[in-house]
TIFI-522402 format. One record per residue (C-alpha): residue in one letter; z, y, x. Coordinates in steps of 0.2 Angstrom, whole numbers, plus 5000, padded with zeros to 4 digits. Layout:
N
res=A, zz=Z, yy=Y, xx=X
...
# end
This chain:
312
res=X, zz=5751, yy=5646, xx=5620
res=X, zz=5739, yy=5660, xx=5625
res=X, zz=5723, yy=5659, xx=5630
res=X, zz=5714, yy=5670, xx=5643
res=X, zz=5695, yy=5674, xx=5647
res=X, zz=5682, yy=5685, xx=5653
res=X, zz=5680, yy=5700, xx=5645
res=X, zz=5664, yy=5703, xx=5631
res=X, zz=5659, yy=5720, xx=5634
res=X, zz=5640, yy=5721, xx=5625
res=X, zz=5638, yy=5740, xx=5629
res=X, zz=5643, yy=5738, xx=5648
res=X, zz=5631, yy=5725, xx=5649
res=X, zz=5618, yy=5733, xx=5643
res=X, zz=5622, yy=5747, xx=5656
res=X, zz=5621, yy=5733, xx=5667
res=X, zz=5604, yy=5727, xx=5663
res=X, zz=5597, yy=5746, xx=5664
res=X, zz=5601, yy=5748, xx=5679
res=X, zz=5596, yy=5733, xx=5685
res=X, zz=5578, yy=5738, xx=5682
res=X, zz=5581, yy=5753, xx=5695
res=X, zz=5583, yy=5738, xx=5706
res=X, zz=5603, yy=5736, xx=5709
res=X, zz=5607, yy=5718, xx=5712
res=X, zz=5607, yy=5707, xx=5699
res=X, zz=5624, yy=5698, xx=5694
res=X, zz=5625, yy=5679, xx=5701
res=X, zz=5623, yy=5666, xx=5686
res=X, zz=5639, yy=5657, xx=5679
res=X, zz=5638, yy=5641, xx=5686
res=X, zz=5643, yy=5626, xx=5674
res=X, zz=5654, yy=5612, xx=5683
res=X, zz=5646, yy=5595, xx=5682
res=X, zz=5648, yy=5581, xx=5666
res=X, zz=5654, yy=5599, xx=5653
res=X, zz=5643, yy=5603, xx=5639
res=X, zz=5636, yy=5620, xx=5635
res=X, zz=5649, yy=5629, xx=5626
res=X, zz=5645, yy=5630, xx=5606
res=X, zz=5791, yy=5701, xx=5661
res=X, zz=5808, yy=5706, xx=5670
res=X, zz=5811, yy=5722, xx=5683
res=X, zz=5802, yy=5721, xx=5698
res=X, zz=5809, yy=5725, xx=5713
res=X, zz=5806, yy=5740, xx=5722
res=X, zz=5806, yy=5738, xx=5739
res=X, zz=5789, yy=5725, xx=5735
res=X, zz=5781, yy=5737, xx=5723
res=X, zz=5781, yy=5750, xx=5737
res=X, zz=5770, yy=5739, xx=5746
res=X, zz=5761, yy=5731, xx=5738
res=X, zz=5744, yy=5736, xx=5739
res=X, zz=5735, yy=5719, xx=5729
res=X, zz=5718, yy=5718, xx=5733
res=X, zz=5715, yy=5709, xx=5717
res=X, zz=5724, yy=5722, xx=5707
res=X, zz=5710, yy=5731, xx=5700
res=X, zz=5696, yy=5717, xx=5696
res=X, zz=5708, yy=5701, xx=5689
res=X, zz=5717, yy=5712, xx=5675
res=X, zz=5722, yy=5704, xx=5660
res=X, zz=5707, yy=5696, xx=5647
res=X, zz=5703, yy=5697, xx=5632
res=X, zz=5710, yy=5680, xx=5622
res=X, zz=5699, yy=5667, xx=5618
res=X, zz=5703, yy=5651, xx=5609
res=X, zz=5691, yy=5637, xx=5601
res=X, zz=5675, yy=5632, xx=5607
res=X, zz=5671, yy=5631, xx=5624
res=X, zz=5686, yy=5630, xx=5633
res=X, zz=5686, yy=5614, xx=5640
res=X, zz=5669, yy=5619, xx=5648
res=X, zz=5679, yy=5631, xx=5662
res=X, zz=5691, yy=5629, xx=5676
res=X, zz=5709, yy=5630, xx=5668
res=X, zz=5721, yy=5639, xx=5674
res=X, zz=5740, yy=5633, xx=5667
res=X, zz=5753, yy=5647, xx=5670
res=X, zz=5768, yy=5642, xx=5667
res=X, zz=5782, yy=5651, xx=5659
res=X, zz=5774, yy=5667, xx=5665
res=X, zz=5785, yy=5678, xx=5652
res=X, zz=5801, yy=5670, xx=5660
res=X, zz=5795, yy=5668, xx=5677
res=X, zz=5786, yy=5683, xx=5683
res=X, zz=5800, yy=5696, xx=5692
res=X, zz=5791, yy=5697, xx=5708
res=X, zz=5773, yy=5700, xx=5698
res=X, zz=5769, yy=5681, xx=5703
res=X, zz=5760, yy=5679, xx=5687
res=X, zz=5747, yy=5685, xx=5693
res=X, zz=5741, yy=5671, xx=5704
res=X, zz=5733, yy=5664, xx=5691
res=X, zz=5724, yy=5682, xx=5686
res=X, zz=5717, yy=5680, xx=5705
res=X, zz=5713, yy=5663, xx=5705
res=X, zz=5702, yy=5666, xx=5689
res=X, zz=5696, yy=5681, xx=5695
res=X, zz=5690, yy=5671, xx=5713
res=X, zz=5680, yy=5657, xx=5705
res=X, zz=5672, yy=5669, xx=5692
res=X, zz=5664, yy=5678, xx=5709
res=X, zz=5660, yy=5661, xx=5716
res=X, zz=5651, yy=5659, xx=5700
res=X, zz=5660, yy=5648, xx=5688
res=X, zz=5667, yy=5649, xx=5672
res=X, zz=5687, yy=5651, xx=5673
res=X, zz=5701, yy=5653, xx=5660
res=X, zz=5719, yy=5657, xx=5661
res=X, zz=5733, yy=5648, xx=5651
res=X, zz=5749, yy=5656, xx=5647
res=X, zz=5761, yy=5642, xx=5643
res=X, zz=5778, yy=5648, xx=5634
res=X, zz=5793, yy=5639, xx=5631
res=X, zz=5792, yy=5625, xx=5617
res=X, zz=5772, yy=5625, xx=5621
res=X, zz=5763, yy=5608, xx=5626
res=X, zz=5755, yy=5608, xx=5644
res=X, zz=5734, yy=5606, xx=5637
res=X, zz=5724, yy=5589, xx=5639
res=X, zz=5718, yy=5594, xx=5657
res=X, zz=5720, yy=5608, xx=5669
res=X, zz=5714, yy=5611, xx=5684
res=X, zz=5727, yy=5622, xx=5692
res=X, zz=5744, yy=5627, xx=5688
res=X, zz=5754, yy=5640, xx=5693
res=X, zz=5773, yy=5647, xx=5690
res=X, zz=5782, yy=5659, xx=5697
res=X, zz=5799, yy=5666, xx=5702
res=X, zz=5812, yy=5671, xx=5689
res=X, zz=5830, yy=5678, xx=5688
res=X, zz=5846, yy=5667, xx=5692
res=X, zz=5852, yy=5674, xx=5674
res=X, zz=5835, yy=5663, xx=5667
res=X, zz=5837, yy=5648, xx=5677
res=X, zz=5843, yy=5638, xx=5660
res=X, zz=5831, yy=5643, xx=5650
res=X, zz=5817, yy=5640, xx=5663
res=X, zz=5824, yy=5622, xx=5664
res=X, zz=5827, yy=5618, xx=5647
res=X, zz=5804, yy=5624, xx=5645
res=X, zz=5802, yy=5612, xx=5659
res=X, zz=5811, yy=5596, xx=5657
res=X, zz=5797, yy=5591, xx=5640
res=X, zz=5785, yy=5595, xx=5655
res=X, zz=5793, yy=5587, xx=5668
res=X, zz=5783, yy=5568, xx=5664
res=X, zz=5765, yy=5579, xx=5660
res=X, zz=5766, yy=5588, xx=5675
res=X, zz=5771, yy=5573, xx=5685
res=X, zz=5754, yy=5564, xx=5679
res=X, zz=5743, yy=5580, xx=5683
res=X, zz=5749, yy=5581, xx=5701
res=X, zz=5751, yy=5564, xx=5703
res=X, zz=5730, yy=5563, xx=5699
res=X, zz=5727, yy=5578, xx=5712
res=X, zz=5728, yy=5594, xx=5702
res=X, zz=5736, yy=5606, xx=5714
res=X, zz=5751, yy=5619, xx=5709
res=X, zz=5758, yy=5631, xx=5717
res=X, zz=5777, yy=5635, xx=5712
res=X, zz=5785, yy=5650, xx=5721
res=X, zz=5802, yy=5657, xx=5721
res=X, zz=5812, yy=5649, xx=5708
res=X, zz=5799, yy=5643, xx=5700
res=X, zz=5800, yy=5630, xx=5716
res=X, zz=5814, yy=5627, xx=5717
res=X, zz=5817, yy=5622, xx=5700
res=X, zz=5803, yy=5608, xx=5704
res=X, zz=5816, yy=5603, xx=5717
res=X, zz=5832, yy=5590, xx=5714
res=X, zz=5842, yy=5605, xx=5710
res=X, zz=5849, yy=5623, xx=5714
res=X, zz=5867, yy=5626, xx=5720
res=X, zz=5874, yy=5641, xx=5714
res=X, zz=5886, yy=5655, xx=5723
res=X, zz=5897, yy=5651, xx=5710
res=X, zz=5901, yy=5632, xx=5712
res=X, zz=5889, yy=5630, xx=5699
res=X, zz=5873, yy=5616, xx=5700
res=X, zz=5856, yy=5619, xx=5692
res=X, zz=5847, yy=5602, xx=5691
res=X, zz=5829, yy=5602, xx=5695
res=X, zz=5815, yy=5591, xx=5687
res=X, zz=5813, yy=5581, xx=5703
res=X, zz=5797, yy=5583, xx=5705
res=X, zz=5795, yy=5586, xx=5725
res=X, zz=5811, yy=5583, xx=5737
res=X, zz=5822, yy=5596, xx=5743
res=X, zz=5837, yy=5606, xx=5735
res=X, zz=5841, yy=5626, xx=5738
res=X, zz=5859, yy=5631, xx=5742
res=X, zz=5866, yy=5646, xx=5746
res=X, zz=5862, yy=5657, xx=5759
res=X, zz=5877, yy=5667, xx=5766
res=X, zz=5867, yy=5683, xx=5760
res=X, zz=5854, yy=5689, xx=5749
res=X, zz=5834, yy=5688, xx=5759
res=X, zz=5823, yy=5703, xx=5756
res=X, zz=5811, yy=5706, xx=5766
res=X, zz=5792, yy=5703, xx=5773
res=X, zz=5790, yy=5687, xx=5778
res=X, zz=5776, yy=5680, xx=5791
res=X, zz=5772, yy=5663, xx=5790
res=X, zz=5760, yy=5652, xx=5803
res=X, zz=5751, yy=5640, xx=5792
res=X, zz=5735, yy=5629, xx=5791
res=X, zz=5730, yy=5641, xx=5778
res=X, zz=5729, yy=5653, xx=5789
res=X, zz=5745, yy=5667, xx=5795
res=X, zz=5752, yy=5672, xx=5778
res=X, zz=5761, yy=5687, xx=5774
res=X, zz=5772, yy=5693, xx=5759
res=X, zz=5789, yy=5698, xx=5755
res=X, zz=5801, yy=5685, xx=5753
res=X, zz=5818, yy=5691, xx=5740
res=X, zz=5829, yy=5676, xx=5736
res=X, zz=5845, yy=5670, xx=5740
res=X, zz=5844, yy=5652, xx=5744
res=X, zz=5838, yy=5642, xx=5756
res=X, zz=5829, yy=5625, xx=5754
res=X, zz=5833, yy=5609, xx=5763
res=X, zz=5829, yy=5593, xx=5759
res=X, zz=5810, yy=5594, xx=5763
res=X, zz=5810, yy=5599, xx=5781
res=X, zz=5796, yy=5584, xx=5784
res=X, zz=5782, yy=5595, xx=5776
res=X, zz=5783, yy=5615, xx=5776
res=X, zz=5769, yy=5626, xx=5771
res=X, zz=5772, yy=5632, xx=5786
res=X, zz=5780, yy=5641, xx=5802
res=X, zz=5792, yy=5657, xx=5802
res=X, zz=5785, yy=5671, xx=5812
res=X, zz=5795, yy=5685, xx=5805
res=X, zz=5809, yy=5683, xx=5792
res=X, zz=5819, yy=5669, xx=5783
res=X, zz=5809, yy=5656, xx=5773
res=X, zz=5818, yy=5640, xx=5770
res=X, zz=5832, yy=5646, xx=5784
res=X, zz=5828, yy=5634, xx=5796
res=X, zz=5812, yy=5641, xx=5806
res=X, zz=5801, yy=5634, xx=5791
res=X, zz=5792, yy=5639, xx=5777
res=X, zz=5789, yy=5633, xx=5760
res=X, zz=5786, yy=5615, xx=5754
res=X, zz=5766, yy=5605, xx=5753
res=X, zz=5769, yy=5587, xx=5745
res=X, zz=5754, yy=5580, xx=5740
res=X, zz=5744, yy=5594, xx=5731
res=X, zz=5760, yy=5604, xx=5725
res=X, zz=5763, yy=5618, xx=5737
res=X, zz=5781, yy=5630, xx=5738
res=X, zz=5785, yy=5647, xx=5744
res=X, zz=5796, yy=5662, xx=5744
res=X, zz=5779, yy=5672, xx=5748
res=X, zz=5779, yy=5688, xx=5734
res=X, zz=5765, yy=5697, xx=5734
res=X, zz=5757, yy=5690, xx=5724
res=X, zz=5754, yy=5678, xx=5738
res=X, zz=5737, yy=5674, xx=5731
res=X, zz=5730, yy=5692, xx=5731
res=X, zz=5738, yy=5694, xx=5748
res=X, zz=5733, yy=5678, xx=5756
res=X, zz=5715, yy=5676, xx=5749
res=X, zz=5716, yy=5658, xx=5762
res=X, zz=5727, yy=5651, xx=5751
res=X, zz=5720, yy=5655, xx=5733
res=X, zz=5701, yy=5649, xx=5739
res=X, zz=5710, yy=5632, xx=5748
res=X, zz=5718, yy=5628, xx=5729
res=X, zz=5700, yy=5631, xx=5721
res=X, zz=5693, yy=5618, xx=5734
res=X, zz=5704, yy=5606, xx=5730
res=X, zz=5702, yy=5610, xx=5710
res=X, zz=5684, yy=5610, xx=5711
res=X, zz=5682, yy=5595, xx=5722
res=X, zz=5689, yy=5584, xx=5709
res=X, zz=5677, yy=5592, xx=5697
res=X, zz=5662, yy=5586, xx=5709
res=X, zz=5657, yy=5603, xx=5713
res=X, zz=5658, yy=5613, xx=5731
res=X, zz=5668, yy=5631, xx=5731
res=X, zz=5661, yy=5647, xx=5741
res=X, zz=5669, yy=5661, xx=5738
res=X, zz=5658, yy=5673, xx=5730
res=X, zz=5648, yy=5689, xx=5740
res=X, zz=5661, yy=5703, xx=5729
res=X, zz=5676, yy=5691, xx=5735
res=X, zz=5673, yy=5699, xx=5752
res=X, zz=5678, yy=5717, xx=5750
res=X, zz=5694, yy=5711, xx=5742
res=X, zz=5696, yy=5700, xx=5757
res=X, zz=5694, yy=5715, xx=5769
res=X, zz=5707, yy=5724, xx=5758
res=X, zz=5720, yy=5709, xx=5759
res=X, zz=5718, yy=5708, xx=5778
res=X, zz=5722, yy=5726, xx=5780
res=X, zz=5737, yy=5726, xx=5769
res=X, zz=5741, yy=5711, xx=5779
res=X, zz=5738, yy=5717, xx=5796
res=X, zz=5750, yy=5736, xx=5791
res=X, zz=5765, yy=5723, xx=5790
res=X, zz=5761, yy=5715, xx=5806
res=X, zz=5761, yy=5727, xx=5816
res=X, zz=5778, yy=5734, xx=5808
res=X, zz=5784, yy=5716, xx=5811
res=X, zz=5777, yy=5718, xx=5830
res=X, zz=5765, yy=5702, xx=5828
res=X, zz=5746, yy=5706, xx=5834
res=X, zz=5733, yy=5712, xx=5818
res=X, zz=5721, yy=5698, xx=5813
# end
């Protein structure tokens, strides 16, 4: 299990303090969340890296580990499997929604769980992504220990988002080319079978969240849960039925790469409500979130326009 944090850079601070007194704006203070004490990767593909311009990219990089003290103080972020479960760079959700509530002013942490790790005590949000076919057994074999934990977690209100096949191993099960059947854990309804070909492509998506864009690359389609999509398909494939993507209770699935967290900032800051909510505290997103925001929207609006859908 690996813990990550905010970075401790005494020397950068100090800048930061000098120039402060030429009168630059002074850094917002880390808010505490209410009843805590004071603290004491497989290939990528291509075709999405081309375009993926990730507002977050440069600010939510990887931190420094932390472990001890302290931690149960901040806002925890689980990822699950993110060593097996990262081909489309969907990881990094959790590096954005760490980076987000850190600009809204609140202490966050990211948790890198690996298989044959425990889940923690409590987490706030949790996170996996999309892997390869090839990993599907092993991804399973991490999950099924899990399978009861994260059950209880999402069952009390802590919200997940599972993308690719990340989601659909949360499923009932995944039916391969082959013949062969991967079961899921159960934890939300639905099954994916095979699509008659491999999906690569942007995808646009009309949502409550807001229109959310990515790039969907899968080769499955998802039925079995056609009573609660994340959304409706504008441009491309989703679930192959006109929908998009699975919301049951608080656990939410897509196909959306990007990440979609960095891409969709909507989605990210709607997760860190719901997080934040249970923890009694209101979620604004920060002043600096606003110039990523920008950034997102633009990326968004250059595969709109390609798709032939009106800029936002």
């Amino acid at each position: 299990m690996r813990i990550q944090g905010p970075r401790h850079r005494p020397a950068a601070r100090l800048r930061r303090r000098r120039r402060g007194a030429r009168g630059a704006r002074p850094r917002p203070r880390t808010r505490r969340l209410p009843g805590t004490s004071r603290p004491g990767h497989g290939p990528q593909d291509h075709r999405l890296l081309g375009r993926l311009h990730a507002p977050h990219a440069g600010a939510p990089g990887p931190d420094q580990q932390h472990r001890g003290a302290g931690v149960t103080d901040t806002l925890t972020i689980v990822s699950l499997l993110p060593g097996l479960q990262d081909t489309n760079g969907d990881a990094a959700n959790a590096r954005v929604l760490a980076q987000r509530a850190r600009w809204a002013g609140f202490d966050a942490v990211v948790l890198d769980v690996a298989p044959g790790d425990a889940l923690p005590a409590s987490a706030d949000i949790i996170v996996i992504g999309s892997g390869s076919d090839a990993a599907l057994p092993a991804a399973r074999a991490a999950l099924l220990p899990m399978a009861d934990r994260l059950r209880e977690l999402v069952t009390a209100g802590v919200p997940l988002l599972a993308v690719g096949t990340g989601w659909e191993l949360l499923g009932v099960g995944i039916d391969l080319a082959d013949g062969s059947v991967v079961e899921g854990i159960g934890l939300v309804a639905g099954r994916a079978v095979p699509a008659p070909a491999r999906i690569a492509d942007d995808l646009a998506v009309k949502s409550k969240y807001g229109r959310l864009i990515g790039f969907e690359n899968h080769s499955r389609h998802y039925v079995g849960a056609e009573g609660s999509p994340l959304g409706r398909v504008l441009a491309g494939t989703g679930n192959g039925n006109g929908q998009e993507g699975l919301v049951m209770g608080d656990v939410f699935g897509t196909h959306l790469h990007g990440p979609v967290l960095a891409r969709n900032p909507g989605l990210a800051d709607h997760l860190l409500r719901l997080a934040l909510a249970r923890r009694g505290s209101d979620y604004v997103p920060g002043a600096r979130s606003d110039a990523v925001d920008e950034t997102a929207r633009a990326a968004r609006n250059q595969v709109a326009v390609r798709l032939k859908l009106p800029a936002e």
